[in-house]
GUMAR-834709 format. One record per residue (C-alpha): x, y, z; residue number from 1. Coordinates in Angstrom, 2 decimals. Each point is the difference from the previous one (the first is absolute). Last residue first. Layout:
NODE       x       y       z  nr
NODE       X       Y       Z NUM
...
This chain:
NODE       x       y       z  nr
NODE  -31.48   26.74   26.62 271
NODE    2.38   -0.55   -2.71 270
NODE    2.04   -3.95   -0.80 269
NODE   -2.23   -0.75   -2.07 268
NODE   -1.79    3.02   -1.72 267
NODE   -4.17    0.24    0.49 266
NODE   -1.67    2.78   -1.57 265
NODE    1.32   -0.53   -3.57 264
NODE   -2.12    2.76   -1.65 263
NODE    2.46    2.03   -1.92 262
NODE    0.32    3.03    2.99 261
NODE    0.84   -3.18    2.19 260
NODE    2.84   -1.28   -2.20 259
NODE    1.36    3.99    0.32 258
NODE   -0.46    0.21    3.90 257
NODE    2.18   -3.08    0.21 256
NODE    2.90    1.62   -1.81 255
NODE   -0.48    3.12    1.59 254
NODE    0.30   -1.94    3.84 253
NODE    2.89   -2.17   -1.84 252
NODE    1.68    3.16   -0.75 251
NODE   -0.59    1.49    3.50 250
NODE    1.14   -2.85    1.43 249
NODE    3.41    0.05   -2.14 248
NODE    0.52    4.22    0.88 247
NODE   -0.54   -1.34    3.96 246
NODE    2.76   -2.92   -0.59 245
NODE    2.35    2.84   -1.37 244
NODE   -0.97    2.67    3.06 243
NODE    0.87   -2.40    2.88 242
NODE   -1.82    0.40    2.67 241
NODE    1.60    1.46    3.47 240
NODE   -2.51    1.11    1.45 239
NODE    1.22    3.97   -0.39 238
NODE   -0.40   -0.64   -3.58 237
NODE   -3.48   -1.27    0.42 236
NODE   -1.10    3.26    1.70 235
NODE    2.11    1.95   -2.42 234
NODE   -1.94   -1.19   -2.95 233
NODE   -3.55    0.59    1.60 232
NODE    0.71    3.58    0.89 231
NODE    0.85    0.48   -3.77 230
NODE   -2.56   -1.61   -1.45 229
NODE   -2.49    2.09    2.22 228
NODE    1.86    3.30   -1.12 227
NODE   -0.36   -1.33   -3.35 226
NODE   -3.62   -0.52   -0.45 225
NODE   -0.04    0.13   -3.70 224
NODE   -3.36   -2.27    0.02 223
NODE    1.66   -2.79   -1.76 222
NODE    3.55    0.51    1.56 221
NODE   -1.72   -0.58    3.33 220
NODE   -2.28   -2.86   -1.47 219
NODE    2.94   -1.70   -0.49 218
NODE    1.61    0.34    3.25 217
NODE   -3.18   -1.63    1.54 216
NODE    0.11   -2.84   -2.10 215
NODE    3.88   -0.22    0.93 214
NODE   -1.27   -0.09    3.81 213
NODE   -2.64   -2.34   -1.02 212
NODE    2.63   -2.64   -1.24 211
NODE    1.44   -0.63    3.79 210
NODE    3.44    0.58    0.23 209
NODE    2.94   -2.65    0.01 208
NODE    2.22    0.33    3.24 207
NODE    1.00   -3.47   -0.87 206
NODE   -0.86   -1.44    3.53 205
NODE   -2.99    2.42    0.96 204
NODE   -1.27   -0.43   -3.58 203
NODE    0.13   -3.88    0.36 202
NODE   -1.55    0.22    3.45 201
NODE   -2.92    1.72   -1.60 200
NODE   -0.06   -2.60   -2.58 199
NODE   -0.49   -2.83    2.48 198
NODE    2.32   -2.52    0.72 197
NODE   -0.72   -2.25    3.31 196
NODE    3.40   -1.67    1.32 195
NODE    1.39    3.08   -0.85 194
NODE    3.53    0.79   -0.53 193
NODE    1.83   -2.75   -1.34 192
NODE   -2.81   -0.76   -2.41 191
NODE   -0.18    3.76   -1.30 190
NODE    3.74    0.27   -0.41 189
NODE   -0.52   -3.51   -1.99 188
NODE   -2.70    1.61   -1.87 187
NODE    2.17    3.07   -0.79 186
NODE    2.66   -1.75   -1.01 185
NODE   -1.95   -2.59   -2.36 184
NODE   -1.54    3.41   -1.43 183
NODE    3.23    1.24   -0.40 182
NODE    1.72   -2.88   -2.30 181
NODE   -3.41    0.15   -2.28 180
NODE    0.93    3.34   -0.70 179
NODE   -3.16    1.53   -2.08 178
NODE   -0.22    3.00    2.15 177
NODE   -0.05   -1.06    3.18 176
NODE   -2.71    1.29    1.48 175
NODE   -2.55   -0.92   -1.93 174
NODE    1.36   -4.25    0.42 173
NODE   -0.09    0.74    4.21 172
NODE   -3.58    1.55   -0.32 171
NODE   -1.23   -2.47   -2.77 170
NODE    1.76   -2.73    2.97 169
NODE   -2.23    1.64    2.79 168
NODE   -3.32   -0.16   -1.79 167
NODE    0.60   -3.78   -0.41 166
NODE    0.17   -0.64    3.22 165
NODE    3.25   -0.84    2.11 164
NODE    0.75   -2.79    2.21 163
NODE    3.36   -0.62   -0.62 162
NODE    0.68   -4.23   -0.02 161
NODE    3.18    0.37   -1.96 160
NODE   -0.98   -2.31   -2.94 159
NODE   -3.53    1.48    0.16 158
NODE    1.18    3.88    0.45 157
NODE    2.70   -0.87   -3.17 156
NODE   -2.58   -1.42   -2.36 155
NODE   -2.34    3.12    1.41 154
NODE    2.94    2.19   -1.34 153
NODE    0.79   -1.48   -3.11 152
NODE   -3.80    0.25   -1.32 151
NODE    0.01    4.01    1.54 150
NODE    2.40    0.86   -2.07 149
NODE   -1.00   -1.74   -2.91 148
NODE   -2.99    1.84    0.52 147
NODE    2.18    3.15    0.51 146
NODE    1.49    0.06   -3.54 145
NODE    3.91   -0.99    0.18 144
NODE    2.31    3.43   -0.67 143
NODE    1.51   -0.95   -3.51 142
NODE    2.85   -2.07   -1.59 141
NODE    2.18    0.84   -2.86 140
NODE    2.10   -2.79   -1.51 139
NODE    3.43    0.98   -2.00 138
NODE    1.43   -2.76   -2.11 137
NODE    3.77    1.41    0.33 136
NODE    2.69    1.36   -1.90 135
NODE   -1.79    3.12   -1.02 134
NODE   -0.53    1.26    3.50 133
NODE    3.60   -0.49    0.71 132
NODE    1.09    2.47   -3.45 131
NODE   -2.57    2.40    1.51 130
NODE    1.20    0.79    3.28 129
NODE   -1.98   -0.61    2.19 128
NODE   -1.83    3.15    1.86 127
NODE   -3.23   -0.55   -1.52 126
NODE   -0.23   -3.52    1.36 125
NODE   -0.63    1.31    3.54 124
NODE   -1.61   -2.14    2.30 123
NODE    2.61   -2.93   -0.77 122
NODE    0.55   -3.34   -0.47 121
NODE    3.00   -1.54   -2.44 120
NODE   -0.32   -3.77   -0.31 119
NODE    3.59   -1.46   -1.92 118
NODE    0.16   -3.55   -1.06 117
NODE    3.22   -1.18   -0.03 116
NODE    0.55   -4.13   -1.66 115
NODE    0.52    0.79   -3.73 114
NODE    2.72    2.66    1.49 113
NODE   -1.41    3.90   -1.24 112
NODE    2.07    1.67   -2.53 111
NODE   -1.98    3.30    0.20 110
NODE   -1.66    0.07    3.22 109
NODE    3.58   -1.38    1.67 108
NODE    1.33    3.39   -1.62 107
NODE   -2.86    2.36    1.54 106
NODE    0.24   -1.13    3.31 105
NODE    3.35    1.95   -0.09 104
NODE   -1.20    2.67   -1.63 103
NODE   -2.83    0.18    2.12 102
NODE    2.34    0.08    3.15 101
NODE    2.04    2.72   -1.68 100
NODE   -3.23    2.15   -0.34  99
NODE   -0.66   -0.27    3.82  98
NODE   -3.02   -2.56    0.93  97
NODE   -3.21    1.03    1.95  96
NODE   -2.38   -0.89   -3.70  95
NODE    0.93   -3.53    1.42  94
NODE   -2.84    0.37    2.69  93
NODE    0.49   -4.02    0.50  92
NODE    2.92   -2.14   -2.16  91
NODE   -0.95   -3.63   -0.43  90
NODE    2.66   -2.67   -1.34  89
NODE   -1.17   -3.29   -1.27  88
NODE    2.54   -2.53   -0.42  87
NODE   -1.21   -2.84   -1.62  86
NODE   -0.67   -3.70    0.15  85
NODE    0.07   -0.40    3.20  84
NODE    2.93   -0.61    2.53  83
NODE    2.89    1.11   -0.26  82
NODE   -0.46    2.29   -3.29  81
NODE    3.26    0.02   -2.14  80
NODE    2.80    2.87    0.46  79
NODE   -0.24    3.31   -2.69  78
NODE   -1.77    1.89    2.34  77
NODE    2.43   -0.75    3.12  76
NODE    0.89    3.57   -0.38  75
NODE   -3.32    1.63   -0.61  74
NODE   -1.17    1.33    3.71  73
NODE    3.29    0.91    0.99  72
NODE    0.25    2.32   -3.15  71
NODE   -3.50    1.20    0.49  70
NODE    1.10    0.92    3.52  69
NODE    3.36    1.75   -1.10  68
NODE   -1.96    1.95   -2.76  67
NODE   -1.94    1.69    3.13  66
NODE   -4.20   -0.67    0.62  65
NODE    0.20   -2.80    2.25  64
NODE   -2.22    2.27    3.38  63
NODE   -2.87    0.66   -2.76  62
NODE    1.24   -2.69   -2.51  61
NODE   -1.74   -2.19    2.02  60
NODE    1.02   -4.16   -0.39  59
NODE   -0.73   -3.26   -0.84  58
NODE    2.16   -2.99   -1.26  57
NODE   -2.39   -3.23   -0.66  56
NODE    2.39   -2.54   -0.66  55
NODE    1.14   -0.95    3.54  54
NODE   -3.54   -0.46    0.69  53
NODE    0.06    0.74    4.17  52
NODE   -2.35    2.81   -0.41  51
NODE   -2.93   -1.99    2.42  50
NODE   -2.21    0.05   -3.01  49
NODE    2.61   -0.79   -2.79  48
NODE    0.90   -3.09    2.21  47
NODE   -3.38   -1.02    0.20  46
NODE   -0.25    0.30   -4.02  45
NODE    3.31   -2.05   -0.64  44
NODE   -0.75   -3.06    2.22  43
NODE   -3.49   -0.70   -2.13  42
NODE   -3.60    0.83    1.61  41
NODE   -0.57    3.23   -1.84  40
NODE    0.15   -1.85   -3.60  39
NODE   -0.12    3.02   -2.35  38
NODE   -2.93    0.76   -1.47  37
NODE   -0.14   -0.16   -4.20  36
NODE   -3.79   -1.76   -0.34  35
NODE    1.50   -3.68   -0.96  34
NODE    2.42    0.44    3.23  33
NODE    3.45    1.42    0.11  32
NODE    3.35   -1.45    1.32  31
NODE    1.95    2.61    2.31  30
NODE    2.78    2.18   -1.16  29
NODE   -1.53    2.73   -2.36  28
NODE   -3.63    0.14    1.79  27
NODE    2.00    0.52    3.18  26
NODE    1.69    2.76   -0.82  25
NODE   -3.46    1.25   -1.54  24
NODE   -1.55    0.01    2.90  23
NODE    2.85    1.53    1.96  22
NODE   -0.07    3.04   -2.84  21
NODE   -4.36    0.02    0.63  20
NODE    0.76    0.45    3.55  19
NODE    2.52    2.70   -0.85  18
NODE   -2.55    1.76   -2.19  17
NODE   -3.06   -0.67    2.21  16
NODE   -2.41    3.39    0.18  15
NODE    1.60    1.07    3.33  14
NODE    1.72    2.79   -1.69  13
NODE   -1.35    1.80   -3.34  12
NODE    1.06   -1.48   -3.26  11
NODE    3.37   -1.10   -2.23  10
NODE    1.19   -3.46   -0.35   9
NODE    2.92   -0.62   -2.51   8
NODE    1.58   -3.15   -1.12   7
NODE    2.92   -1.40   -1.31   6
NODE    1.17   -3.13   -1.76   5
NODE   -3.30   -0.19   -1.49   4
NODE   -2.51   -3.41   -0.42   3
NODE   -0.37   -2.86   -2.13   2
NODE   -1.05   -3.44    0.53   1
């Protein structure tokens, strides 16, 4: 079967690009079934998920970012795999390297060894340089949808024994933006907690504000009350809230006002 000597994953954070690069490490050294999954039960797929794979070399070019690191990284490149079939190397936030580092990368992207493959991750494609973007099958993955979200999540509450409704885990999936990797944290933030999670505790924990108060800020701007807007903003800014996450809520608030306006009274996932 065929596949690319290098990679690259681009997207948000907590949407699964590293995951998806330990996935595939395993896809590329484990025998597959008729339907293309790797076999999770063999030696080589533990070891991947307790990072004890000798063959699976990961690291973060945010604190590895100098030539001298990339150098390290590559010299036993050319040497065969130890154990599986390839080596599979993953490099996280790799937008964080110095131009000499990419330069270096750069040369093993162009001759590549028949038994390197190369996963680049990042945040940030649009500061590669071009000439590494070219060299690689580039993937580009998106925030997860909330009902997927919220799927994961009650998959995790059941395995974990949480005791959490349903209205809870649209709360915890709203909240965090399409990162899949922060709604687990959040839940198990929520789970260590409170024995009983409610979505008042939830706002109390995450210092998340209650939608009304971004209804009400609305209707400020709407009736050009800006003394009242004003007064209101430097209430919550003397609380402490955080003035990005407020500018989100009041998107999703606009964004939820907008499906009503076209008839769809009821929204999962909005009271």
């Amino acid at each position: 079967k065929k596949f690319s000597h290098a990679y690259l994953f681009t997207g948000p954070r907590g949407v699964g690009k590293t995951t998806t690069a330990r996935i595939m490490a395993k896809a590329l050294n484990v025998d597959i079934d008729k339907i293309g999954e790797p076999n999770l039960e063999s030696e080589i797929s533990k070891l991947i998920d307790e990072s004890k794979f000798l063959d699976l070399i990961e690291i973060d070019a945010a604190s590895n970012r100098r030539i001298d690191d990339i150098r390290s990284l590559l010299d036993n490149i050319q040497f065969m795999p130890s154990m599986g079939k390839y080596k599979v190397y993953i490099i996280d936030e790799v937008h964080m390297l110095t131009n000499e580092a990419f330069n270096a990368l750069l040369k093993t992207l162009e001759e590549p060894p028949p038994q390197i493959v190369m996963i680049l991750a990042t945040t940030e494609y649009q500061k590669l340089p071009e000439t590494i973007i070219s060299r690689c099958q580039r993937f580009d993955f998106r925030y997860v949808p909330n009902l997927e979200i919220v799927n994961r999540l009650k998959v995790i509450a059941k395995a974990e024994k949480i005791n959490c409704e349903d209205n809870i885990l649209w709360f915890i999936a709203m909240n965090s933006y399409g990162s899949l990797r922060d709604a687990c944290n959040l839940l198990e933030q929520l789970s260590i907690a409170f024995d009983e999670i409610t979505i008042e505790k939830a706002r109390t924990l995450f210092g998340i504000i209650d939608e009304n108060i971004s209804i009400e800020l609305i209707n400020f701007v709407l009736n050009n009350q800006s003394e009242k807007l004003i007064k209101s903003l430097d209430e919550l800014k003397s609380k402490g809230i955080d003035f990005q996450n407020l500018s989100k809520i009041i998107m999703e608030t606009l964004r939820a006002g907008l499906f009503i306006s076209q008839g769809l009274n009821t929204i999962q996932g909005y009271s």
